[in-house]
Each structure stands twice: as structure tokens, then as C-alpha cells.
VEXPA-880201 format. One line per field, with one value per residue (C-alpha): chain; residue number from 1; x, y, z; residue in one letter. Coordinates in Angstrom, 2 decimals, padded with zeros to 5 digits, always signed. Example, Ala and Ser with C-alpha at 12.3 -4.5 7.8 and 13.67 -1.06 7.14 Angstrom:
BEGIN
mol	c(A,A)
seq	c(1,2)
u	c(+012.30,+013.67)
v	c(-004.50,-001.06)
w	c(+007.80,+007.14)
type	c(A,S)
END
This chain:
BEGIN
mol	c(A,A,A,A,A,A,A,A,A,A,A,A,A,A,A,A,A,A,A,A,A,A,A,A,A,A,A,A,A,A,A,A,A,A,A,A,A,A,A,A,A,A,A,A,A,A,A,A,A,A,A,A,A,A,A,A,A,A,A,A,A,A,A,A,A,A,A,A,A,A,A,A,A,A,A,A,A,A,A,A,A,A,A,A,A,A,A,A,A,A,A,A,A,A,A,A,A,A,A,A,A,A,A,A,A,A,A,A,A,A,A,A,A,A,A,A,A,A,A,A,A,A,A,A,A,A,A,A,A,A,A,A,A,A,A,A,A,A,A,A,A,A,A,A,A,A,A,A,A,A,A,A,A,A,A,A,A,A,A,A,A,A,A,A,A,A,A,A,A,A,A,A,A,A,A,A,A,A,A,A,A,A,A,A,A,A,A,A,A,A,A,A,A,A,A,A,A,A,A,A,A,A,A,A,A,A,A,A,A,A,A,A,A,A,A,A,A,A,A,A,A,A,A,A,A,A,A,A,A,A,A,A,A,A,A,A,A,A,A,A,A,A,A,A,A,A,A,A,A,A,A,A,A,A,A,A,A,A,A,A,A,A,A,A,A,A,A,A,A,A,A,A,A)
seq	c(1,2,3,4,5,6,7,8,9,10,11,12,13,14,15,16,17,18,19,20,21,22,23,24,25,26,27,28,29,30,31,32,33,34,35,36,37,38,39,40,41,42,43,44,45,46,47,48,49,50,51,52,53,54,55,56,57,58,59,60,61,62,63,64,65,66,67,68,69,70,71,72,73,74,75,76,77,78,79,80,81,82,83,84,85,86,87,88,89,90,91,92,93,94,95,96,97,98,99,100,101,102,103,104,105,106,107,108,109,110,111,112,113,114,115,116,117,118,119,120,121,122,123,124,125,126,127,128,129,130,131,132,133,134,135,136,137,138,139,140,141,142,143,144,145,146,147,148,149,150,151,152,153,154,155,156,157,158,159,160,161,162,163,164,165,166,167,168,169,170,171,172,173,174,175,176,177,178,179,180,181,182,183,184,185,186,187,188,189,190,191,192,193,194,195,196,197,198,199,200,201,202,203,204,205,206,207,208,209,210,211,212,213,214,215,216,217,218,219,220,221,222,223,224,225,226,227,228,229,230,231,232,233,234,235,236,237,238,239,240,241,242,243,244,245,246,247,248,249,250,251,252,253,254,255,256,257,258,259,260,261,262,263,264,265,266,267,268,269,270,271,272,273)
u	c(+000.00,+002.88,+004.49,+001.30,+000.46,+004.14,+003.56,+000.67,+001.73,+004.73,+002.21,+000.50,+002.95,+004.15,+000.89,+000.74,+004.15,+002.96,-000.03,+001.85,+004.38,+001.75,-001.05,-000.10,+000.81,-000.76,+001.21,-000.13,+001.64,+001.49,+000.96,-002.87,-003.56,-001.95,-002.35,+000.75,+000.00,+002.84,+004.27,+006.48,+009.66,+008.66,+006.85,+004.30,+003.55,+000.59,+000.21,-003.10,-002.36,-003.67,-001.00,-001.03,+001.51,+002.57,+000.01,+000.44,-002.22,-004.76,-004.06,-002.23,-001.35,-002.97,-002.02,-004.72,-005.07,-003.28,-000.04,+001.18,+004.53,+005.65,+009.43,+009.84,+008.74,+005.40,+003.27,+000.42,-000.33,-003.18,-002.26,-002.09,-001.11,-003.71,-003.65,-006.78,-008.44,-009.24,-013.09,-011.96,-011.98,-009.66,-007.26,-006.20,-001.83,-001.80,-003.81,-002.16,+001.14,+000.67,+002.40,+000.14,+000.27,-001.20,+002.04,+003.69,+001.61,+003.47,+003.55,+005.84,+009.63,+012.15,+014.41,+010.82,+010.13,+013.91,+013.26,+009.68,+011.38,+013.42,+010.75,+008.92,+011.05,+011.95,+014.71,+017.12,+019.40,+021.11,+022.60,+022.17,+024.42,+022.46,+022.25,+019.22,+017.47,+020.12,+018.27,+014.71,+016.35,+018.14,+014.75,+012.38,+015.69,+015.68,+011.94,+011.53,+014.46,+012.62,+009.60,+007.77,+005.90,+006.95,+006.73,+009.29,+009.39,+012.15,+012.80,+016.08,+017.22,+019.00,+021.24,+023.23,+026.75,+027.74,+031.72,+030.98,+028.26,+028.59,+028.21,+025.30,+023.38,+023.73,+022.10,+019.39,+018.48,+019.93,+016.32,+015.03,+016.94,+016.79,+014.49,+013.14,+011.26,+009.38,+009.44,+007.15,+009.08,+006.61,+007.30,+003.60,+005.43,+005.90,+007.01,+008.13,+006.67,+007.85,+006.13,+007.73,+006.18,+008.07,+007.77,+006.54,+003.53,+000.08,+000.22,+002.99,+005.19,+005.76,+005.11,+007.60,+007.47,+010.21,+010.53,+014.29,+015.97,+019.88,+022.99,+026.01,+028.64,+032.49,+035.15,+033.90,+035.64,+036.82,+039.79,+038.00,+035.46,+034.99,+034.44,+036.85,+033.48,+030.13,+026.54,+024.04,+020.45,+019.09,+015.68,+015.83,+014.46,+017.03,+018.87,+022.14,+022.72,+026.15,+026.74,+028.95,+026.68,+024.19,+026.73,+027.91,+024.09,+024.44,+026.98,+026.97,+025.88,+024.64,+021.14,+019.59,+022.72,+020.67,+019.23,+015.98,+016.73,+015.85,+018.25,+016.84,+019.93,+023.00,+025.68,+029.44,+031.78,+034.85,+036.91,+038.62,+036.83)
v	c(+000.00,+002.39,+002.11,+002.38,+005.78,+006.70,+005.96,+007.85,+011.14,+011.18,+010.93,+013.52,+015.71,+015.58,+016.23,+019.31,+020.27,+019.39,+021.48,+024.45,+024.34,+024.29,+026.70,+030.14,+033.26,+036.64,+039.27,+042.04,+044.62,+048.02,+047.86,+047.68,+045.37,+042.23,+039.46,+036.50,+033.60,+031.46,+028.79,+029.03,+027.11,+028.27,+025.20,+026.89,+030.58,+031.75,+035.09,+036.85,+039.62,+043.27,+045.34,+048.99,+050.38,+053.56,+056.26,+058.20,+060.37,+058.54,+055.10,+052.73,+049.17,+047.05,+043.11,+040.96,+036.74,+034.36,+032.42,+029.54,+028.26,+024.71,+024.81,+027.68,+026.66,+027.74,+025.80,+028.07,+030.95,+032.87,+036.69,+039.01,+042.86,+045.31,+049.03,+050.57,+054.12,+056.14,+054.93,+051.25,+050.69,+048.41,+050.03,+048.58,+048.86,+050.69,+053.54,+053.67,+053.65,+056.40,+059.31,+062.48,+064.98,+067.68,+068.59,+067.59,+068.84,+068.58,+072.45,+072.75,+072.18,+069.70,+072.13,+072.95,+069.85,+068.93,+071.40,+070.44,+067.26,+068.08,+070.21,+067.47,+065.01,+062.21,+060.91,+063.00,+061.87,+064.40,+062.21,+059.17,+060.27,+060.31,+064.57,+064.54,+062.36,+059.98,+059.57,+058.74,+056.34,+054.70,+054.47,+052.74,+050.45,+049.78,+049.19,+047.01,+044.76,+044.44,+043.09,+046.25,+047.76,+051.26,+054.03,+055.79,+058.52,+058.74,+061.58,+061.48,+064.44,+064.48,+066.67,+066.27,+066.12,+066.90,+065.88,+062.04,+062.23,+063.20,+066.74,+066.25,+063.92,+066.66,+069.42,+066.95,+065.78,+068.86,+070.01,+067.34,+068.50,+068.28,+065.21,+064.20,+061.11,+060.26,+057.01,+055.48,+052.38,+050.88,+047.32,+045.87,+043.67,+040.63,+042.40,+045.79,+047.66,+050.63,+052.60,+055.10,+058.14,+060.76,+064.15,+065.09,+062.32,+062.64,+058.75,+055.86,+054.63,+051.40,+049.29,+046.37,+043.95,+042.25,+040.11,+041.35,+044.66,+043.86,+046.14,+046.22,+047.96,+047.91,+049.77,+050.22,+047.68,+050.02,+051.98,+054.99,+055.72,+058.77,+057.39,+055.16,+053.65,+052.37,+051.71,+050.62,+049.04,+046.92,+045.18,+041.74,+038.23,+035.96,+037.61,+035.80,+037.41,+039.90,+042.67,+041.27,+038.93,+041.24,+043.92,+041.02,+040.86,+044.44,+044.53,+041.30,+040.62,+036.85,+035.97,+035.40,+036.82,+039.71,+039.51,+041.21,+043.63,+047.51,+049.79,+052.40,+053.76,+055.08,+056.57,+057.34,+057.86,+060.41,+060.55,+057.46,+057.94)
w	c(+000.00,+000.68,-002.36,-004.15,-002.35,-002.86,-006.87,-006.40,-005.35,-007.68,-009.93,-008.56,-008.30,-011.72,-013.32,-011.15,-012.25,-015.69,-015.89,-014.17,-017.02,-019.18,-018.12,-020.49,-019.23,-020.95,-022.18,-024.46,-026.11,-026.81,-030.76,-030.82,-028.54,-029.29,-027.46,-026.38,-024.88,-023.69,-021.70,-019.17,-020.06,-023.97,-025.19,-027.28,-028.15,-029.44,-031.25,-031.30,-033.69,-033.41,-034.21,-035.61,-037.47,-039.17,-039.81,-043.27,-044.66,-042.48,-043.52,-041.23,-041.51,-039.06,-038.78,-037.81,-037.41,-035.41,-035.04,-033.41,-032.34,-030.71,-029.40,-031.37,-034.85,-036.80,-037.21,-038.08,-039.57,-040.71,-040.08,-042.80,-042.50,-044.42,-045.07,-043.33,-043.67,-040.71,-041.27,-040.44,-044.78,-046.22,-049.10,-052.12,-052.31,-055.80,-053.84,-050.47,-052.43,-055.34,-054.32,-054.09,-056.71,-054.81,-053.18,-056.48,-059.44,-062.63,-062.90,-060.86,-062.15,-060.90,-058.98,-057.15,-056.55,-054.86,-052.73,-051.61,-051.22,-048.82,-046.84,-046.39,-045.08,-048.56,-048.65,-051.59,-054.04,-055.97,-059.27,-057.49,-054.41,-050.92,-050.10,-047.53,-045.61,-044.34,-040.28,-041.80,-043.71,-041.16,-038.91,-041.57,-042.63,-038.66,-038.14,-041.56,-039.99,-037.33,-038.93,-038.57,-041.28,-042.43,-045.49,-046.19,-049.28,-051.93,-054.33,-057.11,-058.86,-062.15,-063.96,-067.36,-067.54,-071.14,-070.96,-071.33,-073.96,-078.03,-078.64,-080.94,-078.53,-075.87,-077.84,-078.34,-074.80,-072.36,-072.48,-070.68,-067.68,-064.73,-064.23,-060.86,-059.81,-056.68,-055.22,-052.05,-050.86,-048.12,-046.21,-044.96,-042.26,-045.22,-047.89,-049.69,-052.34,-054.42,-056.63,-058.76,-060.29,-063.15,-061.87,-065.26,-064.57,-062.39,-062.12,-060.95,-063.68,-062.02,-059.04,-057.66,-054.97,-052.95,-050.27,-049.12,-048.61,-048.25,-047.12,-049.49,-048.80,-050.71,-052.65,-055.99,-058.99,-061.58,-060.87,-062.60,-060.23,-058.57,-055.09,-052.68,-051.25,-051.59,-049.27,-051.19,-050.20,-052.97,-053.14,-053.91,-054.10,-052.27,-049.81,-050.08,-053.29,-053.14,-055.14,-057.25,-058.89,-059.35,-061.11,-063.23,-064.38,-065.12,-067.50,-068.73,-072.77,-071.99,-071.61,-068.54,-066.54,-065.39,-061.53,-061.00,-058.06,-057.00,-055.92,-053.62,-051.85,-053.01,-050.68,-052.68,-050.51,-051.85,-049.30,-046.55,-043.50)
type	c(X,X,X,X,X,X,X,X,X,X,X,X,X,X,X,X,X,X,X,X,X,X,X,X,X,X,X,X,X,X,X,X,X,X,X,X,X,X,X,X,X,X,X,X,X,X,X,X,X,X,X,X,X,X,X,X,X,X,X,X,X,X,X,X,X,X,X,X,X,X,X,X,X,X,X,X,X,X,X,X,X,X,X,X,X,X,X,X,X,X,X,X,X,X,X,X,X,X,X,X,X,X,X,X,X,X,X,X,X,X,X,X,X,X,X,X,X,X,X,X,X,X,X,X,X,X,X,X,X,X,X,X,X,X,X,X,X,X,X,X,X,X,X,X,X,X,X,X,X,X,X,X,X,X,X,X,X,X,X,X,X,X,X,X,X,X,X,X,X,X,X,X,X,X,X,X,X,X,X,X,X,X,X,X,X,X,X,X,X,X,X,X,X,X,X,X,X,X,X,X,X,X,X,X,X,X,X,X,X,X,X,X,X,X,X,X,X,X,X,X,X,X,X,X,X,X,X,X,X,X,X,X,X,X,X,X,X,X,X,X,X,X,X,X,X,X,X,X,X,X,X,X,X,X,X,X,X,X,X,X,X,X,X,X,X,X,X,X,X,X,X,X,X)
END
């Protein structure tokens, strides 16, 4: 009998232990109100998604749905991030993404428009080289990382050089400058989006999706260029990808060598730092 009560309690015991281990403990965050449930020495976490994100022009992302983890894996996963109005309406990504022409009507010309630009807080490239902008860059490249959705605004601003280009071909374009283009680059918590729009234009040229935004930086490989060194950030689809291979793409005559990839941030660096 005393070995059986002995069994007994053990038994007990452990499916007290058990249950304690087991029994979730709440935490919600201050995103939205999302809700975590997890156990104590991490065996499962579930995610009960209600998270806010940036506001811009009255339409934030919100992430809704659930997900659940055993031992640290997925192994569900229904949430989805949406852009919402400030009525609680659902917008469509070619809307929430066009870039307003009401602060950038055509009539204006591209040296207005670099400097509205840079009033309102885009990030500026003057001849693809980074001139304004560089902190609100660094925060929406530091939230996306983080899994966060963001928006961040682009603007680049060409002129036309006429030492490297036939005489004749220069008296036929120099007209056409200066050129700007805006650009909204905006990362819904799965993946990024840019949409580009010709200053020139009422309506986005172009829209783009990628999964990855990836860091390169380097000394440049011809011994001609004007800088010592390079940072670029390049959209992409696989992440281990180096600069290298996709410059080889670049330049490269064979088929299929080319890498589909977006480059959204150039910094040349002139001088060793």
C-alpha cells in the first residue's frame, strides 16, 4: 500500500508540475492590442495579432489573425497585415502607395520639386548620391528589420553632364533636364513595395514587390570611379545574393545573366573615412 500511495503522489505531483508548465501566461503589447500567450519554459507561443503600425495620410497598416509556435517553430499561420483608412476601410496597395500629386503637381519644375522634397522630409538623391534624408532612412531600414511595417518617401534628382556624352546627342536631350522622380518604398510587415512616379507624370510609372531589402557595402571595382566607397540598399528576391553577382548581371551581354533587383539607396563615398 505504501508504495502504491508513494507511486501515487509522484504521480500527482508531476501532473501538477505538468499542468503548471503548461497553463499560459498573458502578455499584451502596446501595438494595438496584441495578445501572447505562452508557456512558461517556452513550449508553445501563441500570437493573437492586433497590431497597428505607421500612420500616413490617415491610412495605417494594421495586422490581424493568429499564429502559433511549438518549441519555437510555426506551425500556423493565418495573419495578414492590411492598409486601413481612418473609417476602419480596407485600401487597395496601388492607392495607399501612389504618391500624391497635390504637393507635387506637374507644374511645378524639378528644382521645385527637390526642394519640396526636402521640406517634407523624402529621402534626396542628388545624381544618385544620398544629399538629404540619411536619419529617416536609417529608422524605416531599422523598423523594416525588425519586422515592422513602415513608409518611407524617396525623391532622385537628375542633372546632365555633357563631358561624357557626343556633342550632338547633348544638344538633343539637355532640355530634358533636370528630371526628378518620386518614389514610395513601403514594407507591410511581409514584404516591400515601391512605386515610382516621373515628376513630369500625375500617375505611378511602375510598381515592384520584394521580399528582401539587403545592405552592401564595398570599394567600388573600376579603378575609374569617382568614389573610394560604396553603401548601397538593394531590393531583392534571395537575400544571399552579393553585389557582385548582381553587377555582373548588369553589365553582362549573356542571356539570362541579369538579376531582377531595385536599388533604392545610393551613398558614394569620396573621401577614406
Amino acid at each position: 500500500m505504501k508504495k502504491k500511495t508513494k507511486t501515487a503522489v509522484i504521480i500527482g505531483v508531476c501532473t501538477v508540475i505538468l499542468c503548471i508548465l503548461l497553463v499560459p501566461v498573458r502578455l499584451q503589447y502596446k501595438d494595438g492590442g496584441t495578445m501572447v500567450y505562452r508557456s512558461l519554459v517556452g513550449l508553445y507561443e501563441v500570437t493573437d495579432w492586433n497590431q497597428m503600425g505607421m500612420m500616413v495620410e490617415n491610412i495605417e497598416t494594421r495586422k490581424t489573425g493568429i499564429t502559433v509556435k511549438v518549441f519555437g517553430r510555426t506551425v500556423f499561420d493565418n495573419s495578414k497585415t492590411q492598409m486601413v483608412s481612418e473609417e476602419g476601410n480596407s485600401i487597395a496597395m496601388d492607392t495607399f502607395y501612389a504618391i500624391s500629386t497635390e504637393n507635387f503637381p506637374v507644374e511645378l519644375s524639378a528644382d521645385e520639386m527637390l526642394e519640396k522634397a526636402k521640406e517634407e522630409g523624402f529621402v534626396v538623391f542628388e545624381d544618385s548620391n544620398i544629399t538629404s534624408g540619411e536619419e529617416i532612412w536609417q529608422e524605416f531600414y531599422d523598423r523594416t528589420q525588425a519586422g515592422e511595417p513602415a513608409v518611407v518617401y524617396l525623391a532622385n534628382y537628375y542633372t546632365l553632364n555633357g563631358e561624357n556624352i557626343a556633342e550632338e546627342y547633348y544638344e538633343e536631350i539637355k532640355d530634358e533636364y533636370p528630371k526628378f522622380f518620386l518614389s514610395s518604398l513601403c514594407f507591410d510587415g511581409e514584404q516591400y513595395v515601391i512605386t515610382d512616379r516621373p515628376g513630369y507624370e500625375t500617375e505611378p510609372e511602375m510598381v515592384r514587390t520584394y521580399p528582401y531589402l539587403v545592405k552592401f557595402e564595398g570599394k567600388p571595382s573600376s579603378m575609374s570611379a569617382t568614389f573610394v566607397r560604396y553603401v548601397y540598399y538593394v531590393l531583392v528576391h534571395d537575400k544571399n545574393v552579393t553585389w557582385k553577382e548582381l553587377e555582373w548581371g548588369m553589365f553582362s551581354s549573356q542571356f539570362g545573366d541579369y538579376i531582377d533587383h531595385c536599388r533604392v539607396y545610393t551613398s558614394h563615398i569620396t573621401e577614406v573615412q
